[in-house]
C-alpha positions as CSV (number, residue, x, y, z in Angstrom):
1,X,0.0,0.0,0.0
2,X,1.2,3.0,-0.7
3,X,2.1,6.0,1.6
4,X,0.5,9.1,0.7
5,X,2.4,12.4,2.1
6,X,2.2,16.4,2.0
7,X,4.0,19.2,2.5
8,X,3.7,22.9,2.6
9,X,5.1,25.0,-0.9
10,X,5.4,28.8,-1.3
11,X,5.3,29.6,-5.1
12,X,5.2,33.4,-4.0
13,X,8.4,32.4,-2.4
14,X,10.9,30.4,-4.4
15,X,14.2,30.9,-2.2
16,X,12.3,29.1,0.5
17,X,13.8,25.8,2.0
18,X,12.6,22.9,0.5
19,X,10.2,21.1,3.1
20,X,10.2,17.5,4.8
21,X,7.3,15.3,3.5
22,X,5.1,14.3,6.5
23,X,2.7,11.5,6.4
24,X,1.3,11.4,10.3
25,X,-2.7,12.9,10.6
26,X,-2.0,15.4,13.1
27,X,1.1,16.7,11.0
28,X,-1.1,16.5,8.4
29,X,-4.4,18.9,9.7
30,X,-1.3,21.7,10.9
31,X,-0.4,21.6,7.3
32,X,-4.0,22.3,6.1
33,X,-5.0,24.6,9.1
34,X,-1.3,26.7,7.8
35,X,-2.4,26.5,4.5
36,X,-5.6,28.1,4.3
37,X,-4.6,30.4,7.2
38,X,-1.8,31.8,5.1
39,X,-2.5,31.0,1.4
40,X,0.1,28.8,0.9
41,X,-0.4,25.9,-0.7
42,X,0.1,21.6,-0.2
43,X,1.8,19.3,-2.6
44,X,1.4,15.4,-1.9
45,X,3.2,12.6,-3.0
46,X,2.5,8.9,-3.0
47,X,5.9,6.8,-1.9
48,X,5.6,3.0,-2.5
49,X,7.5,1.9,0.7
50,X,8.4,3.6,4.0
51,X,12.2,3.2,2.9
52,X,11.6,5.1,-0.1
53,X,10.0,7.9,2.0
54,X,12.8,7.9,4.8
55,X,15.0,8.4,1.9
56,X,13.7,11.2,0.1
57,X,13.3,12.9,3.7
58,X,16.7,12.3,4.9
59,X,17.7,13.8,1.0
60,X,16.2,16.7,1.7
61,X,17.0,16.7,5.9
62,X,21.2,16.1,4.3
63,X,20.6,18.8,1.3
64,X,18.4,21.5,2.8
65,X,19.3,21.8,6.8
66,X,21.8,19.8,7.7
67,X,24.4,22.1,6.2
68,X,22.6,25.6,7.2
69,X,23.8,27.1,10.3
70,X,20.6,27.5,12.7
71,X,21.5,31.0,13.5
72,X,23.5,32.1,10.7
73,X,24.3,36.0,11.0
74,X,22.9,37.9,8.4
75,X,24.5,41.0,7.6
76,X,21.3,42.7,6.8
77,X,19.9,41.5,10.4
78,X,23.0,43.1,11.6
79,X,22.4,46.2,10.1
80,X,18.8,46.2,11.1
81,X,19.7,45.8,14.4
82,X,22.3,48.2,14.6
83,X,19.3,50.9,13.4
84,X,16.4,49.6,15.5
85,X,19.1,50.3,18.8
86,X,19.5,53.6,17.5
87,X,16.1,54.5,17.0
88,X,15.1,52.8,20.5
89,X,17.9,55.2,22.2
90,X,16.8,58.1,19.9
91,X,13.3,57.9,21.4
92,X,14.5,57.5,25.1
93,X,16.2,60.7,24.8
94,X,13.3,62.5,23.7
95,X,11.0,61.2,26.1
96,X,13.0,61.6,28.5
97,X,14.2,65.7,27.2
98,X,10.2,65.9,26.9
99,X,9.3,64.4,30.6
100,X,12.4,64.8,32.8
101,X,13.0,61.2,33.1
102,X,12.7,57.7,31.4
103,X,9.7,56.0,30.5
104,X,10.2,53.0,33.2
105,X,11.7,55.3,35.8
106,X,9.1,56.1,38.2
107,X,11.5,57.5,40.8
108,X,11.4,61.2,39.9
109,X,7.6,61.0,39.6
110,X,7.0,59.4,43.2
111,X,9.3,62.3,44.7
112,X,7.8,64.7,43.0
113,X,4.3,63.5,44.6
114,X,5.5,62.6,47.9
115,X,7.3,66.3,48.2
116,X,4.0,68.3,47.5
117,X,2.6,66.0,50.0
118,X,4.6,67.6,52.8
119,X,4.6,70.6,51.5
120,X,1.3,71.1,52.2
């Protein structure tokens, strides 16, 4: 009998990793539940034996991930980075030029209350 198996393809996407086949029913309703979520679309393939499936999978595992870092540095995330911290430290100046103090710093503000309190 054969073994019938899906997986999830992005034709909007063609640099995308190709994907591990899965066969197992609740792998199986994730795949369809991502698929209409997202728009993306499933692709199924019948394998005659399990050993023929294992060996397309472990092609793919050996091709695909095996030789991708899992947390490669990219130097565009780098660059990203280095302006989201930039604009993150350019608002926390304003607010605090604007306020007198940081946005988590209730220290100032608490004085503040607790010295008109005893002034009157």
């Amino acid at each position: 009998m054969p073994i019938h198996a899906y997986r999830l393809v992005y034709p909007e996407s063609p640099q995308t990793l190709e994907r591990l086949w899965e066969w197992e029913k609740e792998h199986l309703a994730r795949l369809l539940w991502n698929a209409t979520m997202f728009g993306h679309e499933l692709t199924h393939q019948y394998f005659s034996t399990w050993d023929e499936l294992a060996q397309e999978n472990q092609r793919i595992w050996e091709t695909t991930y095996l030789p991708r870092p899992l947390y490669d540095s990219w130097e565009t995330w780098h660059a990203w980075l280095a302006e989201y911290r930039a604009l993150v430290r350019d608002v926390q100046d304003i607010y605090e030029e604007h306020h007198g103090r940081r946005h988590n710093d209730r220290r100032p503000a608490q004085e503040a209350k607790e010295q008109s309190k005893h002034a009157q």
